[in-house]
C-alpha positions in Angstrom: 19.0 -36.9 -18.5 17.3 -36.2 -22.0 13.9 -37.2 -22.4 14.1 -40.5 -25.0 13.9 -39.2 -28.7 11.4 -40.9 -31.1 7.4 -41.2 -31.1 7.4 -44.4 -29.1 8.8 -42.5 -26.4 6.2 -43.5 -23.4 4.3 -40.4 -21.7 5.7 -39.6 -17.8 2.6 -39.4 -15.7 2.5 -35.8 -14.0 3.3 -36.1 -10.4 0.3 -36.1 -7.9 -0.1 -33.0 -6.2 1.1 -34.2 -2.7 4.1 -36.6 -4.4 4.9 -32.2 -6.4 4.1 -31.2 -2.7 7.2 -33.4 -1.4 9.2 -33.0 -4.1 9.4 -29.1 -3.4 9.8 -29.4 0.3 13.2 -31.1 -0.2 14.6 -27.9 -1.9 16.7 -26.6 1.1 15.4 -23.2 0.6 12.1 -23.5 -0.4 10.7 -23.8 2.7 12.1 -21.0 4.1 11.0 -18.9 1.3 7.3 -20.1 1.3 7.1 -19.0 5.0 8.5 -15.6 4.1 5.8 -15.0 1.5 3.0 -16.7 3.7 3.8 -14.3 6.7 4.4 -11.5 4.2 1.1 -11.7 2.6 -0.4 -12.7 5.9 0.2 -8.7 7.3 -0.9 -7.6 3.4 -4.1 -9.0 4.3 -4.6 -8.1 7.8 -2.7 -4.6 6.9 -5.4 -3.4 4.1 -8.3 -4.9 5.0 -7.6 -3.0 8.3 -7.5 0.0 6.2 -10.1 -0.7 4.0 -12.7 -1.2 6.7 -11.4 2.3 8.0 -12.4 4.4 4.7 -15.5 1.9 3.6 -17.6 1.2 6.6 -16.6 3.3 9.0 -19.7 5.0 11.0 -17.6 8.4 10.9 -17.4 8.4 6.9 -19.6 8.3 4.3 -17.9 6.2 0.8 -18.9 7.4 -2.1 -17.4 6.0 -5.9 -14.6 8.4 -5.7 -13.9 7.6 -2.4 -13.3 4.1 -2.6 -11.6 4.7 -5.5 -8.9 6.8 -3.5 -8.8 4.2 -1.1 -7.8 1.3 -3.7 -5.1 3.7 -5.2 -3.5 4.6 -2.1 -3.4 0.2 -1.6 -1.8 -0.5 -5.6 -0.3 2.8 -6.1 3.2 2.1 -4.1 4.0 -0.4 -6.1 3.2 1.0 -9.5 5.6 4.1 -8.1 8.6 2.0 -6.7 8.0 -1.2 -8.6 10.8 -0.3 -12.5 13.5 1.3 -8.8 12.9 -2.0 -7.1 13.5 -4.7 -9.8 16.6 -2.7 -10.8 17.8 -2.9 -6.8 16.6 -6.8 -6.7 19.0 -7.7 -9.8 22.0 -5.6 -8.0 21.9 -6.5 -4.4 22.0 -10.0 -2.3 18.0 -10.9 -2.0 18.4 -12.1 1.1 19.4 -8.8 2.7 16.6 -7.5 1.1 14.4 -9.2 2.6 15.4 -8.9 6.2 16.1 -4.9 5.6 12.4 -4.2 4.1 10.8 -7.0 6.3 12.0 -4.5 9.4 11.3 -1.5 7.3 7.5 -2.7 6.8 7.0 -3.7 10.5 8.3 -0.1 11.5 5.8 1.9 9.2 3.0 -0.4 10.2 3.0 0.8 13.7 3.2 4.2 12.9 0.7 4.3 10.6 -1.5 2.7 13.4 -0.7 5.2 15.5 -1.5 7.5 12.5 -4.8 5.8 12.6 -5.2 6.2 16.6 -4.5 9.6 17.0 -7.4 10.1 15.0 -5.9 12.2 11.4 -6.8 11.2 8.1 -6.3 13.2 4.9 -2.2 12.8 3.5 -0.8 11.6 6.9 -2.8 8.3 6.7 -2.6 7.7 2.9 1.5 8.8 3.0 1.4 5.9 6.1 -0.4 3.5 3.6 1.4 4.0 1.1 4.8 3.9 2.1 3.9 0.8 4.2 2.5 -1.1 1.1 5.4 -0.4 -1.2 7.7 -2.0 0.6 5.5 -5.3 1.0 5.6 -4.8 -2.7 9.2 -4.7 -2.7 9.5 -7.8 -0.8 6.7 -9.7 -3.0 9.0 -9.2 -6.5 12.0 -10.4 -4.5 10.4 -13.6 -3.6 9.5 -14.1 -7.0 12.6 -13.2 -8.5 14.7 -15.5 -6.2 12.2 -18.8 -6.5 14.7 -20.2 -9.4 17.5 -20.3 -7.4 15.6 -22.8 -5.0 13.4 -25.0 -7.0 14.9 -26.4 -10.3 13.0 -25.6 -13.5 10.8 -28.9 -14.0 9.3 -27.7 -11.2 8.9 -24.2 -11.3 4.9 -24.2 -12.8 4.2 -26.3 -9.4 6.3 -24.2 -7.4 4.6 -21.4 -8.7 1.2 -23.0 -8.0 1.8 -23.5 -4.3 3.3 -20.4 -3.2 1.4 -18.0 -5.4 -1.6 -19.3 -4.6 -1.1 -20.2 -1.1 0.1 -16.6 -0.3 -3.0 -15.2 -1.9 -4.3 -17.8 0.6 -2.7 -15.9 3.5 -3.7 -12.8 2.3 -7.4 -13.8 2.6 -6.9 -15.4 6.3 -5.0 -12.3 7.0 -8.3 -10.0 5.9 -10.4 -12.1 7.4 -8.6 -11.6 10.9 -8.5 -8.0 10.6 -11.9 -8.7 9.5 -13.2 -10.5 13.0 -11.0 -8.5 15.2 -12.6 -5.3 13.8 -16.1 -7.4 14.4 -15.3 -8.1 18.1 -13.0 -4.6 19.0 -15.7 -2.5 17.0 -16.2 0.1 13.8 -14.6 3.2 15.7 -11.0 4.6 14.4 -9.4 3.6 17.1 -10.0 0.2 17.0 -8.8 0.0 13.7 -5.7 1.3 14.9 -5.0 -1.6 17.1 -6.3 -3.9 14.0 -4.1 -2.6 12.3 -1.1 -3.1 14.5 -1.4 -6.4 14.4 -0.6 -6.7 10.7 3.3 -6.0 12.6 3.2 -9.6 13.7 4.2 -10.6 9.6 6.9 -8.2 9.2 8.3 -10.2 12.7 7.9 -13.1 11.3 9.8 -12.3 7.6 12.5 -10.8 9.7 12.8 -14.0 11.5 12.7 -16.5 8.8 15.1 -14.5 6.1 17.8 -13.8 8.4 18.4 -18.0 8.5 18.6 -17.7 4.5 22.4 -18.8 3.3 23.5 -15.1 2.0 24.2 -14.9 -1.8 21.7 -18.5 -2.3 18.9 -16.6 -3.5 21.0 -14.3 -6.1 21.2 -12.5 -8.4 24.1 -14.6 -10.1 25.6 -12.0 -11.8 25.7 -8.3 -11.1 26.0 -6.0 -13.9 24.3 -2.9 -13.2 26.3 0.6 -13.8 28.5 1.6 -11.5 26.1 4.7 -10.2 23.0 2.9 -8.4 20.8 6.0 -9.7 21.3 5.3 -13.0 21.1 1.4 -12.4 17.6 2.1 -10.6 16.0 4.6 -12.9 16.6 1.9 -16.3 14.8 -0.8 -14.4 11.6 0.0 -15.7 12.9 0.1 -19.5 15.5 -2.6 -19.1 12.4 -5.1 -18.0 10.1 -4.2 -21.0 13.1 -4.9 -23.5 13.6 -8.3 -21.4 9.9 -8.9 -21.4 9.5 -7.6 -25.2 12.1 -10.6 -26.5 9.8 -13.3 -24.8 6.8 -13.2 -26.6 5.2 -16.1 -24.6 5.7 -13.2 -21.6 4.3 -10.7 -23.7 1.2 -12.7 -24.6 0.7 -13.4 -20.8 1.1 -9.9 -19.5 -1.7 -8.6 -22.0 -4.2 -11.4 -20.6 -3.0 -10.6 -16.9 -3.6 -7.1 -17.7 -7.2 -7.5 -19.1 -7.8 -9.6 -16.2 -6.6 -6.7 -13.8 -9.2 -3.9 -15.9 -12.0 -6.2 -15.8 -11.5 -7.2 -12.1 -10.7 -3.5 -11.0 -14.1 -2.5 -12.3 -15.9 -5.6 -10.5 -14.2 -4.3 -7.3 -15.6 -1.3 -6.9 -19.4 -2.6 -8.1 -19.3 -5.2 -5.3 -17.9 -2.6 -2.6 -20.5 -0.7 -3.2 -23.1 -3.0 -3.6 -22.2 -5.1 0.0 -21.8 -1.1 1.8 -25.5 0.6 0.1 -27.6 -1.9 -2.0 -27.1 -5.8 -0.7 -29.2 -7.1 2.4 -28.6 -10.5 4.3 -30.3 -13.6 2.4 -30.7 -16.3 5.2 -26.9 -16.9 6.2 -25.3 -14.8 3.6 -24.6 -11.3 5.4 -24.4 -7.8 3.5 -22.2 -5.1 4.7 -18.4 -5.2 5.8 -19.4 -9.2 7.1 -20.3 -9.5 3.5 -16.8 -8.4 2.3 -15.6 -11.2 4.4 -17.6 -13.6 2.4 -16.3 -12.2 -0.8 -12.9 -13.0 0.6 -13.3 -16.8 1.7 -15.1 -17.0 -2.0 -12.0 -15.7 -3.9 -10.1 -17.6 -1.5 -11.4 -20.4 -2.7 -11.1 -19.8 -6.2 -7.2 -19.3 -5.7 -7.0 -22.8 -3.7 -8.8 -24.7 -6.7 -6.7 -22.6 -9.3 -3.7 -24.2 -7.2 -5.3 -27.6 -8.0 -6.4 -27.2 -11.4 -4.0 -24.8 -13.0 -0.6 -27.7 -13.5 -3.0 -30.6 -14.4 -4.6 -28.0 -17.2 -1.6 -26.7 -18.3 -0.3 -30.0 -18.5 -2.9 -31.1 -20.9 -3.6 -27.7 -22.9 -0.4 -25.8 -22.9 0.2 -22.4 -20.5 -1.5 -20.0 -23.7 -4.6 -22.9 -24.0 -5.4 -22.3 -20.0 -5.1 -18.5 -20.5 -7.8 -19.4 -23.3 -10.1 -21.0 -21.3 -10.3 -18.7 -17.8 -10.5 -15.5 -19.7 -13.8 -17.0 -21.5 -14.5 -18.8 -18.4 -14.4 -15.1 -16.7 -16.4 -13.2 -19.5 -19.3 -15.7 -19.2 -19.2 -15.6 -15.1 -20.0 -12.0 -15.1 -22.9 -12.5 -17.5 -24.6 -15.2 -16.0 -23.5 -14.5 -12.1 -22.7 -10.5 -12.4 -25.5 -9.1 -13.9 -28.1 -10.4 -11.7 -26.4 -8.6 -8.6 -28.1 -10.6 -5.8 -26.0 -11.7 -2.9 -26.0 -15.6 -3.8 -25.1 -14.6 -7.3 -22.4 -12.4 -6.3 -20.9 -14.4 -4.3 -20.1 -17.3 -6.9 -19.2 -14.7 -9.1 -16.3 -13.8 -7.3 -15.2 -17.7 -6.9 -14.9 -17.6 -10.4 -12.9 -14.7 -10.8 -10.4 -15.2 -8.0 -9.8 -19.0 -10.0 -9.7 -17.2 -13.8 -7.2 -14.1 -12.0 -5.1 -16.9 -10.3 -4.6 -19.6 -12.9 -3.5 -16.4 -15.7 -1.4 -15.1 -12.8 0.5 -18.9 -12.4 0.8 -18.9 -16.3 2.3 -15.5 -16.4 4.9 -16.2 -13.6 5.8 -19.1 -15.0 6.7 -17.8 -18.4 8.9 -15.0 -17.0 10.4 -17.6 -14.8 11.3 -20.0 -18.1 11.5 -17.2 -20.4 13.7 -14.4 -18.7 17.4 -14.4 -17.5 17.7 -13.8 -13.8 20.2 -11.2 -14.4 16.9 -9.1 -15.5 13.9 -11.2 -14.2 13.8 -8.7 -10.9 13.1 -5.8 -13.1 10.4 -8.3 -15.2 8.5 -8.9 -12.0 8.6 -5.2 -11.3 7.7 -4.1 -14.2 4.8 -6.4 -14.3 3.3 -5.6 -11.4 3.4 -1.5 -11.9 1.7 -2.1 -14.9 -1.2 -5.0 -13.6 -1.6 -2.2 -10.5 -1.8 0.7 -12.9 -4.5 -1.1 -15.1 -6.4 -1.8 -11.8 -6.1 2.0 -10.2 -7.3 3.3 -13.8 -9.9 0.6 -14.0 -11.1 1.4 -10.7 -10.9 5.3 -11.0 -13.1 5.1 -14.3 -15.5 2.7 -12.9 -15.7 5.2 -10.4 -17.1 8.1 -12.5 -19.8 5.9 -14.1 -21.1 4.1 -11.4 -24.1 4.9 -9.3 -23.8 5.4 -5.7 -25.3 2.2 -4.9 -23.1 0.3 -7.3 -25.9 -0.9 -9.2 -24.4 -0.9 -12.8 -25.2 -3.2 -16.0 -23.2 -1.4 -17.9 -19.9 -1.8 -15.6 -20.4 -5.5 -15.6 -21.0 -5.9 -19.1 -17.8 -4.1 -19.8 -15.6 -5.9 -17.6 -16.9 -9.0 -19.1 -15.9 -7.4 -22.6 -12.6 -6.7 -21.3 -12.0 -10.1 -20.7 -12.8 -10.5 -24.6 -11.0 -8.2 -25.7 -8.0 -9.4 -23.8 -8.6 -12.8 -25.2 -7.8 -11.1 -28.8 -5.3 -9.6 -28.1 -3.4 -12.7 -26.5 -4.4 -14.4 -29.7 -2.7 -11.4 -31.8 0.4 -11.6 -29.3 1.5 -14.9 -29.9 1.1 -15.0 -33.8 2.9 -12.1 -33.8 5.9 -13.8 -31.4 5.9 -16.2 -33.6 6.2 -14.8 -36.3 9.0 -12.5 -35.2 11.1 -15.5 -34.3 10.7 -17.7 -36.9 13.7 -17.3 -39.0 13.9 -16.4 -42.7 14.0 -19.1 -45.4 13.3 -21.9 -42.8 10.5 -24.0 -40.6 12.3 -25.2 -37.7 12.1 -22.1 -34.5 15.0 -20.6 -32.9 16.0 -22.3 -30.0 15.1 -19.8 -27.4 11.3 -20.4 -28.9 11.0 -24.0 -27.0 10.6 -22.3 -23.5 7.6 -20.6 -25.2 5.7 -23.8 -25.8 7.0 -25.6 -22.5 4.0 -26.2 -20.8 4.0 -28.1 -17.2 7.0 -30.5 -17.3 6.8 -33.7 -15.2 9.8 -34.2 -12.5 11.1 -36.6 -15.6 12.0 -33.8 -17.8 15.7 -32.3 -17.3 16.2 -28.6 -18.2 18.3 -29.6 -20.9 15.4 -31.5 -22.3 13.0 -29.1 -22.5 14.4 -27.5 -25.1 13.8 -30.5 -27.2 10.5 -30.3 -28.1 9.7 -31.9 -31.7 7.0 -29.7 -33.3 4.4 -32.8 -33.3 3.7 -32.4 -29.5 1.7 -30.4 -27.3 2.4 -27.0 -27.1 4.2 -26.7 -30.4 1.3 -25.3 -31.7 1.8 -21.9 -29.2 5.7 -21.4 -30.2 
C-alpha cells in the first residue's frame, strides 16, 4: 500500500542486513538464481586466474607491458564482441534455457581449452579457447542480471543487487584463489595449468544443475517483440540498449562513473601485475610474485564484501548519485596516498579501496537500470553496458601498456588513474543536470513522472512499487531528479 502522504509521515527504519537477507531468501527463485551466479563466477575465477598465471608467471615466458596487456584483452574482449548479439537474444528467448544451453556450452570449451593448454600450443589456439570460453560466461552473467526482477520485487532490488553482485564477485575471488593454491601445490609448468584449469568445469556443472530446476518462462522476458528475423533482432541490440539507456538519465549518469571507474582501474591493473611479477619483494608475511596476486585478490575481495555492507545503508542516507560522489573521490584520493608510494603494504590497501569504490558504483549502476529500464530492453542495457565497461578497461590497459616501464614502476600511470576518477566525477555531475534538464517539462516545476525512479534511492521493504513514484520534491533524493 502507498506510503502515508503528509510531512508527519513517520520514517520506516531500513531493514537490517540479515532481516534484507531473509526477506530475499523467501523469493521462490532467488535462491536458485544466486547459486547460478555463485557457481558461475566461481569457474570465472578459477577459469582466468588459471590463465592468467599461465601468460604472467610462467617459468617458460617472459611478460612484458604488451604482453599482459594481450592477456587482459583476450579475458574482457568476448564480451565486448558478443555482449549488443547477446542482450538482443536475452530479450527474445526464455532465460532459463539460456542458462542451461551456455552453462553446457561453457563447461565444454573449458575442457578443451585445457587440453589446448596441455598439449602444450599457445599463440591463436589458446587465446581463440579463452575467448570463446569467456564470452559465454559473459552471456550467462547479463542473463542473470536481466532476469533478477522477475524474482525479487522492486523494494528490494538495491539489496538484491548488493548480495548477489557482490557475493559473486565474492566467488570469483575464492575461485582465483583455488586456481591460485592448486597451481601453488601442482606447480608453475603448462601442464599443470592445464589440469588447473579443468577444474574451472566443476561451475559450468553446477549452473547446469541448478537452472534446469528453474520454472520455464519465470525469469522472462515478458514480452517478446523482436523482428521476426533473429539477425536483424540480434545485430540492433547494441543500438536499441543505448536508446533505452539514453532516456534514463539516472542510467546514463551511472554508466559514465562506472566507465571512469573501469579506465582508472584498468590502468592500476597492469601497474600492480607488473610490480608483484619484477619490482615487489616479500615484507615479513606479505609475499611478492603470483602469491602476491593472491593477496591482491583477498584485498579486493574484501572491498566488494564491505561495499555489500555499506553500499544500501549509504544509499539509503545520500541517494544512489550522492554514493557515486563519494567512492569516486574516495578512489582518486586512495591512489594518491596508497598508490604512489608503491610498496607492498601500501599496495595492498590500495586495492581494498578500489575493489569497495568499483563495487558500490557497480550496485548503483545496476540498480538504476533495474528501476529505470523496461525488461522488454533491459537484456540489451546490461549488454551494452558491459561491452562498453570491458572496452574502457582493454583500451585502459593497452595504453597503460605503452607507457609503463617494464617493472611497472610508474607515477605518472597512477596519477592519471586517480585523475580519471576526477574527471569521471564531472562528468556524472554534467550527466545528471543535463537529465534533468531534458525532462523537466516546459512552462512547469513539477518532473515527469518517469523522473521519480531517478531519485529513488534504497527503499525500505515498507515502500510499494506504486509508491515510489510518489516522491514529494522536499525529500531525499529529489535533489538528483
Amino acid at each position: 500500500m502507498p506510503v502515508a502522504p503528509g510531512p508527519t509521515a513517520p520514517a520506516s527504519r531500513a531493514p537490517r542486513p540479515i532481516s534484507r537477507l531473509r526477506e530475499l531468501l523467501t523469493h521462490a527463485g532467488f535462491g536458485k538464481l544466486l547459486s547460478v551466479r555463485l557457481a558461475a563466477q566461481w569457474g570465472d575465477g578459477v577459469f582466468q586466474a588459471a590463465l592468467g598465471g599461465l601468460v604472467l608467471f610462467s617459468p617458460e615466458r617472459e611478460a612484458d607491458p604488451v604482453m599482459v596487456a594481450l592477456g587482459l584483452a583476450t579475458v574482457l574482449l568476448p564480451y565486448s564482441i558478443v555482449g549488443p548479439f547477446a542482450g538482443a537474444l536475452l530479450d527474445r528467448w526464455d532465460r532459463k534455457r539460456v542458462l542451461v544451453v551456455a552453462g553446457a556450452l561453457r563447461g565444454v570449451l573449458t575442457l578443451l581449452t585445457a587440453l589446448v593448454v596441455l598439449a602444450g600450443i599457445t599463440g591463436p589456439p589458446l587465446y581463440l579457447g579463452a575467448l570463446a570460453t569467456i564470452g559465454v560466461s559473459r552471456f550467462i552473467q547479463a542473463g542473470l542480471s536481466a532476469a533478477l526482477p522477475h524474482v525479487v520485487a522492486d523494494e528490494h532490488l538495491v539489496g538484491a543487487n548488493s548480495l548477489v553482485t557482490t557475493s559473486g564477485a565474492v566467488a570469483a575471488a575464492i575461485g582465483a584463489g583455488c586456481a591460485i593454491g592448486l597451481r601453488g601445490l601442482l606447480g608453475p609448468q603448462d601442464t599443470d595449468a592445464a589440469w588447473t584449469t579443468m577444474l574451472a568445469a566443476v561451475g559450468s556443472v553446477l549452473i547446469v544443475a541448478v537452472a534446469a530446476t528453474i520454472a520455464r518462462g519465470s525469469l522472462g522476458p515478458d514480452e517478446r517483440r523482436e523482428a521476426a528475423q533473429a539477425v536483424r533482432a540480434v545485430a540492433s541490440g547494441l543500438v536499441d540498449g543505448a536508446r533505452a539507456a539514453k532516456e534514463a538519465p539516472g542510467v546514463v549518469a551511472a554508466f559514465c562513473a562506472v566507465a571512469a571507474h573501469r579506465l582508472a582501474f584498468g590502468v592500476t591493473t597492469l601497474v600492480v601485475l607488473l610490480l608483484m611479477r619484477y619490482a615487489l619483494t616479500d615484507v615479513g608475511p606479505l609475499k611478492a610474485g603470483i602469491a602476491g596476486l593472491g593477496e591482491v585478490v583477498v584485498a579486493v575481495a574484501a572491498g566488494l564484501g564491505v561495499a555489500a555492507v555499506i553500499t544500501p545503508w549509504l544509499t539509503a542516507r545520500v541517494g544512489r548519485p550522492g554514493t557515486v560522489r563519494i567512492m569516486l573521490v574516495l578512489a582518486a584520493a586512495a591512489l594518491l596516498c596508497l598508490g604512489l608510494p608503491m610498496t607492498l603494504p601500501s599496495i595492498l590497501a590500495g586495492s581494498f579501496v578500489l575493489g569497495l569504490v568499483g563495487q558500490a558504483i557497480k550496485l548503483c549502476s545496476d540498480a538504476a537500470v533495474q528501476l529505470e529500464v523496461g525488461d522488454a530492453v533491459r537484456g540489451r542495457v546490461f549488454s551494452l553496458s558491459d561491452t562498453t565497461f570491458n572496452v574502457t578497461y582493454v583500451l585502459a590497459v593497452a595504453g597503460a601498456a605503452l607507457l609503463a616501464p617494464p617493472d611497472g614502476r610508474s607515477p605518472l600511470l597512477l596519477s592519471l588513474a586517480a585523475g580519471l576518477y576526477l574527471l569521471g566525477l564531472v562528468i556524472h555531475e554534467w550527466a545528471l543536470r543535463t537529465g534533468a534538464q531534458e525532462r523537466r517539462p516546459q512552462g512547469g516545476t513539477q518532473p515527469t513522472a518517469p523522473s521519480a525512479t531517478v531519485a529513488s534511492t534504497a527503499p525500505s521493504a515498507s515502500v510499494s512499487t506504486s509508491s515510489t513514484s510518489h516522491r514529494a520534491d522536499g525529500e531525499p533524493g529529489a535533489e538528483d531528479r
